[in-house]
C-alpha positions as CSV (number, residue, x, y, z in Angstrom):
1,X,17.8,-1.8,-6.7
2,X,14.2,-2.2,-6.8
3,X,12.6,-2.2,-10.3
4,X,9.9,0.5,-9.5
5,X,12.1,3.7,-10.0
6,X,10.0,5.2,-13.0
7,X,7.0,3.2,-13.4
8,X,6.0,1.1,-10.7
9,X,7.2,-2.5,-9.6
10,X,7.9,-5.6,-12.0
11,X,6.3,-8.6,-12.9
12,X,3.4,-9.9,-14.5
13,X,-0.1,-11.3,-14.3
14,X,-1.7,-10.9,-11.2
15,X,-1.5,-14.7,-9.7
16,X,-4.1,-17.2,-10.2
17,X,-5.0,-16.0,-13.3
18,X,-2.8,-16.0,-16.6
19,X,-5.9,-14.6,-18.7
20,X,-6.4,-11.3,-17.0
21,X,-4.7,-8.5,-15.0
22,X,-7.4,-6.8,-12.6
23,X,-6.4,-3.9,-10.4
24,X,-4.4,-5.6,-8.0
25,X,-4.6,-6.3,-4.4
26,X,-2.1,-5.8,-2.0
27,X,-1.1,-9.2,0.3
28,X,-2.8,-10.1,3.8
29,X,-0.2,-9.1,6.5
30,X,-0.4,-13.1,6.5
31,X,1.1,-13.4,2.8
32,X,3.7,-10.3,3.5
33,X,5.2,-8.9,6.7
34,X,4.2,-6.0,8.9
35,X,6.8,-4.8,10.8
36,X,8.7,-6.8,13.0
37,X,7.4,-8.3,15.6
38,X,4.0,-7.7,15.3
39,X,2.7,-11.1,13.8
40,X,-0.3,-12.9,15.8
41,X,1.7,-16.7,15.8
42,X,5.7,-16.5,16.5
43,X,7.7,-19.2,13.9
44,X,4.8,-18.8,11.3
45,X,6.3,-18.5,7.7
46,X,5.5,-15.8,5.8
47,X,4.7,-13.6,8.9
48,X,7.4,-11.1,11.0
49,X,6.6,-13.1,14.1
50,X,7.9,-12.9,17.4
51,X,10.8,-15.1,16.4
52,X,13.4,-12.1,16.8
53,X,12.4,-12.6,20.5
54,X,15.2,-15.2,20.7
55,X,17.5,-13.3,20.2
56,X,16.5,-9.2,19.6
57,X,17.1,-7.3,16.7
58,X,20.9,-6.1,16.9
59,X,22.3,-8.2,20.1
60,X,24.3,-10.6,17.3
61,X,22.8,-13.9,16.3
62,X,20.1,-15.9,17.5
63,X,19.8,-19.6,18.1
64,X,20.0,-21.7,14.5
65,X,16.2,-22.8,15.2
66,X,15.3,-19.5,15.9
67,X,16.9,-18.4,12.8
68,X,15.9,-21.1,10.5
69,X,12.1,-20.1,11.6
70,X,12.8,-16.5,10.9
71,X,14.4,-16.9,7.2
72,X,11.6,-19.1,6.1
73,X,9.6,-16.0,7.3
74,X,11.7,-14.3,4.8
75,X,11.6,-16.4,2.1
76,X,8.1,-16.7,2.4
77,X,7.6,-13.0,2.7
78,X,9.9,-11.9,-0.6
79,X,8.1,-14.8,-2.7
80,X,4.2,-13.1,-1.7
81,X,6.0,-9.8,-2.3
82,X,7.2,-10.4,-5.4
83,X,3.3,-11.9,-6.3
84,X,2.0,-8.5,-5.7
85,X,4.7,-6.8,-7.7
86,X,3.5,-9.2,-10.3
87,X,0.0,-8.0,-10.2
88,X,0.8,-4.5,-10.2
89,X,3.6,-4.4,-12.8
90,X,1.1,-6.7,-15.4
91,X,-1.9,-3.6,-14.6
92,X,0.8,-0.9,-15.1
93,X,1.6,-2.4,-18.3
94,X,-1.8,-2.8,-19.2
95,X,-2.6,0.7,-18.2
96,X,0.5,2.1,-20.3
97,X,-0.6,-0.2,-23.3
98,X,-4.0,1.4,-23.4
99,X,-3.0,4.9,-23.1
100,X,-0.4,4.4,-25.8
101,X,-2.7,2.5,-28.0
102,X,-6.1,4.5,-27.3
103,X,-4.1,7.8,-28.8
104,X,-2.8,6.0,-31.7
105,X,-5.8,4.5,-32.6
106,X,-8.6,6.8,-31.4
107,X,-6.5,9.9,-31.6
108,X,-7.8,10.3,-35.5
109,X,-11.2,10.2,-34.6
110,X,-11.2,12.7,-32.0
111,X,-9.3,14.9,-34.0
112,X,-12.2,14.5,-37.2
113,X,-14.7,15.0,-34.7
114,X,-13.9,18.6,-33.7
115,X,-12.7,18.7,-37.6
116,X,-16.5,18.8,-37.9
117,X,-18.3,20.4,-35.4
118,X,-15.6,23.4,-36.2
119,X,-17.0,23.2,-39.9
120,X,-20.7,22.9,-38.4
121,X,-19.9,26.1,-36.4
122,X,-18.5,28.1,-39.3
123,X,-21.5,27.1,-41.4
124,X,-24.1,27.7,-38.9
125,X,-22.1,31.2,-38.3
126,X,-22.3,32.0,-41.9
127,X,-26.1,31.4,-42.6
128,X,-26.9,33.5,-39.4
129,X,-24.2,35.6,-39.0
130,X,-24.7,36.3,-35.5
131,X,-21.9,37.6,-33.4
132,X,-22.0,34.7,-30.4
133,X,-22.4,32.2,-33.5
134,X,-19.2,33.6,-35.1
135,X,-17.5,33.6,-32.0
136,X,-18.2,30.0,-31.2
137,X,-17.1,29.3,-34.8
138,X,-13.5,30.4,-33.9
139,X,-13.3,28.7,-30.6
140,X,-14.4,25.7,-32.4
141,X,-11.5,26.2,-35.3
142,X,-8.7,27.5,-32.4
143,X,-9.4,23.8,-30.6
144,X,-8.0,21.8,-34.4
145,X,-5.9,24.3,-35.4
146,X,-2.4,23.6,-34.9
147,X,0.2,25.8,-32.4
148,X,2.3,27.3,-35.2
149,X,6.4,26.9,-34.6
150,X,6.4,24.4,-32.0
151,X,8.2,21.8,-33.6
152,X,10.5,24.3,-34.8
153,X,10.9,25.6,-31.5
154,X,11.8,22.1,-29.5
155,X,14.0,21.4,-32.8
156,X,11.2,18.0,-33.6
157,X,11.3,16.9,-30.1
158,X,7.5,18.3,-29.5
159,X,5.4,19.1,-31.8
160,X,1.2,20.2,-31.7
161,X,-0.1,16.9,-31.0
162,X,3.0,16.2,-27.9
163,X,6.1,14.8,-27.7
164,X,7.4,12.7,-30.8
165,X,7.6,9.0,-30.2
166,X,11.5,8.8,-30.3
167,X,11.6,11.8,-27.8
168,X,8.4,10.0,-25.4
169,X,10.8,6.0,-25.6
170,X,14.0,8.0,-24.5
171,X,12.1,9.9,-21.6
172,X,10.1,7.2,-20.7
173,X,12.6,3.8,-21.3
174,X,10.6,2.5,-23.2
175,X,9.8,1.3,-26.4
176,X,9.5,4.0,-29.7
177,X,6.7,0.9,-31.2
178,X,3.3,0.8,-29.7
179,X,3.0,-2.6,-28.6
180,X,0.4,-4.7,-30.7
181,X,-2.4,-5.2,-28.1
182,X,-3.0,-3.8,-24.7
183,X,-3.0,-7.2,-22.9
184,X,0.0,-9.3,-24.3
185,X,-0.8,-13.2,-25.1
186,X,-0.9,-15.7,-22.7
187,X,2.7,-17.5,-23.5
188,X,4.7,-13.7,-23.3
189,X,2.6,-14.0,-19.8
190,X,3.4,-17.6,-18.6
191,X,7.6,-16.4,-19.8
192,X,7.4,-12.9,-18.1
193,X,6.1,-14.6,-14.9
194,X,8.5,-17.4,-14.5
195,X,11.3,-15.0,-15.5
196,X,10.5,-12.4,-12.8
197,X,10.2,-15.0,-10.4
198,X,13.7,-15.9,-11.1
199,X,15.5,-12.3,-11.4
200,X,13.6,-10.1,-9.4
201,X,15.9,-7.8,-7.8
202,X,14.2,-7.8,-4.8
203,X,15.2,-11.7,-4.0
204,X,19.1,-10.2,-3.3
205,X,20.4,-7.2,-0.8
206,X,24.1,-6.5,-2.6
207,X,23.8,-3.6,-4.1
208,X,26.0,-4.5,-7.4
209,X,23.8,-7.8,-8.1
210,X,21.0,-5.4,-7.5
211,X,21.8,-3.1,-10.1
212,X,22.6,-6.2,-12.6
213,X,18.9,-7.9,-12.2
214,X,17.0,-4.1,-12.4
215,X,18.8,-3.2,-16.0
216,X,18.0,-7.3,-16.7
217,X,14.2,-6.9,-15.7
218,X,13.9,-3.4,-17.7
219,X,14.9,-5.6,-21.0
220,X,12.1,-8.1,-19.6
221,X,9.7,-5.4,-19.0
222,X,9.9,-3.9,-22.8
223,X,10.1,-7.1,-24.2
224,X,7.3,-7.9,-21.9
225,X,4.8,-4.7,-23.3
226,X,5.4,-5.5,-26.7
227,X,3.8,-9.6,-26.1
228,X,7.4,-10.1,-27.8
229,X,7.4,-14.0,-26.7
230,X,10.7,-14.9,-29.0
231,X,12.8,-12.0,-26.9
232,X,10.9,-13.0,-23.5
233,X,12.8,-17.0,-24.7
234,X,16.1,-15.3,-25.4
235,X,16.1,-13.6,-22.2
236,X,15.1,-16.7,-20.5
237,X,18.0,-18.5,-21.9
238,X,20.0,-15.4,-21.6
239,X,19.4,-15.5,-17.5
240,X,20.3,-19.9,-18.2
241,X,23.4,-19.2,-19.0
242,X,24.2,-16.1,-17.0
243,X,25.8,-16.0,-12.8
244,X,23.9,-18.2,-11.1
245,X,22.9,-16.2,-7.9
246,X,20.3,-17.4,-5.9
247,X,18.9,-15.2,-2.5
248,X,20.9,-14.0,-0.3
249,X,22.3,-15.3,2.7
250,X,21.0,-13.8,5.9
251,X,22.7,-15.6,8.8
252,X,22.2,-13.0,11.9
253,X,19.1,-12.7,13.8
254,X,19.1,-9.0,13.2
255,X,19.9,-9.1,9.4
256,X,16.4,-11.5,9.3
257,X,14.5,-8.6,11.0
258,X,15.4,-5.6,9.2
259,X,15.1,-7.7,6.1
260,X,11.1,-8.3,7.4
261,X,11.2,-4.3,8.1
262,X,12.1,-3.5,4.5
263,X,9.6,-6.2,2.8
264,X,6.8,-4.4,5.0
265,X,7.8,-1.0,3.8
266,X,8.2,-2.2,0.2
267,X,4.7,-3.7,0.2
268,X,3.2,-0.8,1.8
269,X,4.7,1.2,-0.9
270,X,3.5,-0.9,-3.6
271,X,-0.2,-1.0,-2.2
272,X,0.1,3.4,-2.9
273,X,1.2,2.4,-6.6
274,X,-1.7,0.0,-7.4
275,X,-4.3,2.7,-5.3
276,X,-2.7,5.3,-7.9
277,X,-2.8,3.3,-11.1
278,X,-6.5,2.1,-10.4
279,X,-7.7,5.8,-9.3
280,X,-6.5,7.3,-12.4
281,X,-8.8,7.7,-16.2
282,X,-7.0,5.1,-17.6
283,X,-7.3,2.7,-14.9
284,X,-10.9,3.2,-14.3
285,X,-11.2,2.6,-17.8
286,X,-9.8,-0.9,-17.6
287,X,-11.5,-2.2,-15.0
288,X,-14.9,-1.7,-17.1
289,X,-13.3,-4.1,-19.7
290,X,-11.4,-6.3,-17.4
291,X,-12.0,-9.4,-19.3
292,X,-10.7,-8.2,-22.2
293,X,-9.6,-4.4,-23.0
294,X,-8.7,-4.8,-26.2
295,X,-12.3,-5.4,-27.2
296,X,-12.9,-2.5,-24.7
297,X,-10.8,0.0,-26.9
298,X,-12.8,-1.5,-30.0
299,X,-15.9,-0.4,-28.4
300,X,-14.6,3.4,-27.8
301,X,-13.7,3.5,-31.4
302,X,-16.7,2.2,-32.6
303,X,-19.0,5.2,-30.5
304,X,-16.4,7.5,-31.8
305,X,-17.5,6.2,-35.6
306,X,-20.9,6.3,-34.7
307,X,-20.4,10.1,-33.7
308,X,-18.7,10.9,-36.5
309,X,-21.6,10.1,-39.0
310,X,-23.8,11.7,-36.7
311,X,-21.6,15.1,-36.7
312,X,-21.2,14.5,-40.6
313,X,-25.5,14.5,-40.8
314,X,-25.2,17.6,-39.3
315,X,-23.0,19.4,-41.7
316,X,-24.7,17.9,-44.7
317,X,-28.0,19.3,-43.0
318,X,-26.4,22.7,-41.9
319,X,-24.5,23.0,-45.2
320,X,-27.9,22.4,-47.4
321,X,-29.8,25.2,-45.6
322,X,-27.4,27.6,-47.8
323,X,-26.6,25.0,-51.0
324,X,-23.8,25.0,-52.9
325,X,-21.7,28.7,-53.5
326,X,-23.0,29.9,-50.0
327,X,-20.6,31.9,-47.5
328,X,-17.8,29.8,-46.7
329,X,-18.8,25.9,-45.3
330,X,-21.5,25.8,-47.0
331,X,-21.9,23.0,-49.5
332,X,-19.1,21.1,-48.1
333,X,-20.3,18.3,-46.9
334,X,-22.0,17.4,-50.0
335,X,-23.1,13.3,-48.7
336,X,-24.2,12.7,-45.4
337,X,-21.8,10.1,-45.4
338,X,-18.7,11.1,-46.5
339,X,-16.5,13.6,-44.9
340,X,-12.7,13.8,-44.4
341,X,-10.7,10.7,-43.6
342,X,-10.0,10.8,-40.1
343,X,-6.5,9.4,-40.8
344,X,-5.4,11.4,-44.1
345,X,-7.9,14.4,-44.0
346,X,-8.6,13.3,-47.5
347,X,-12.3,12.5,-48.4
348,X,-13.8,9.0,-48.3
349,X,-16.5,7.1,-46.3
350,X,-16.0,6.8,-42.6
351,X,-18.8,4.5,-41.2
């Protein structure tokens, strides 16, 4: 079963690099196959040469040297294969991680930020009381107010802000906790590496070992999301102690070929999946804070604070025009720099 039926393929880090996970690159066609039999050099590993020529796909087997060439062609292929799943699972981890974490964290602020320019509306719309002044008041105020009776509607299962975290872990398998960081430490990297190496289901073809390493690397991946290093040891020693099952035999010349034919297709569609997670916001995002995007996510917060005292200058300067028992949002921003929390909704200082 391959590991990519929800959210992409599994693994970790991209290679070469235990400290970072850039957008990753799919393999030369001499790392992983292209459909068989189009390789330059026949008997190369890690390239669907013209081996099968010995013997062509589906006449029965092939001479043993033929076939010895053609599964370390194999081998070679699933191990670069499973090298770019590595990269893109550790980026679509990554990516997850800083959605998840940039509307937990910067949600607040973006909320107190239209908090206050609603406010600033309503008071400039009661000094002047213009019509297109009052109307952009009550845009501004429809944008924070809450949609009434939708959590009572989906029964707590959606509510104003989305889906509720228990309700977004069982849709998504994952997690209801937010995982600590967006890019886990460098010893939950090292573990979730070696481990994938070792279970992926793409090293087997029976379908029932299949299905036993994808619900194994699912546990990996979660563990994985989380930097959660002691479960990442425990499933380590978990897969110790577990059937030991190494690749699959492939002993007929055809058998090697198709097997090249699927790797292709499988790195073809994994190239799509890294195009897609690189091309979307969040991705784009990342790659400006490649080196570390945990510090980029501190920068975002830190414009969005810098915006809020700016918005909360501009009440206290729109609410003194009237002073204090004016129409209503006037005098409410009585300090420049105070305003409501951006967590609680309760005053206190914000910068």
């Amino acid at each position: 079963m391959s590991t990519t039926e929800d959210h992409g393929p599994n693994g970790t880090d991209a290679p070469g690099g235990p400290a970072a996970a850039p957008a990753p690159e799919a393999p030369e066609a001499s790392d992983t196959p292209g459909p068989a039999g189009t390789a330059d050099e026949p008997g190369t590993a890690g390239t669907a040469g013209t081996d099968h020529a010995a013997g062509p796909a589906g006449t029965g087997d092939i001479d043993p040297e033929a076939a010895e060439r053609l599964e370390k062609a194999v081998r070679a292929a699933e191990a670069a294969l499973i090298e770019f799943e590595i990269a893109v699972e550790s980026f679509r981890i990554e990516v997850e991680n800083f959605s998840r974490l940039h509307d937990e964290r910067l949600g607040p602020l973006y909320a107190h930020i239209e908090e206050l320019e609603a406010r600033i509306a309503e008071t400039i719309a009661a000094r002047t009381g213009d019509a297109e002044d009052v109307r952009r008041a009550r845009e501004a105020r429809a944008r924070v107010q809450p949609l009434p009776g939708v959590a009572e509607l989906f029964q707590d299962w959606l509510g104003s802000d989305g889906l509720a975290p228990d309700t977004a872990a069982m849709l998504t398998n994952r997690t209801a906790t937010p995982p600590p960081r967006v890019r886990p430490g460098a010893e939950a990297r090292t573990l979730f590496r070696e481990l994938i190496r070792r279970c992926h289901p793409d090293l087997v073809t029976e379908p029932a070992e299949m299905d036993r390493r994808g619900a194994f690397v699912t546990r990996v991946n979660q563990a994985y999301a989380l930097g959660d290093v002691a479960t990442l040891r425990a499933l380590t020693e978990e897969w110790e102690a577990g059937p030991s099952r190494g690749p699959s035999p492939m002993q007929r010349g055809e058998e090697l070929v198709a097997r090249l034919g699927w790797l292709a297709e499988r790195r073809d569609l994994l190239a799509e999946i890294a195009a897609s997670l690189e091309g979307g916001a969040i991705g784009s995002l990342l790659r400006l804070g490649e080196e570390d995007p945990d510090a980029l996510l501190e920068e975002i917060a830190e414009g969005l604070r810098e915006k809020i005292r700016t918005r909360e200058a501009e009440l206290y300067r729109a609410g003194t025009v009237i002073g204090p028992g004016g129409e209503p949002g006037a005098g409410t921003a009585s300090d420049p720099g105070t305003g409501a929390d951006p967590d609680t909704g309760t005053g206190s200082d914000t910068a």
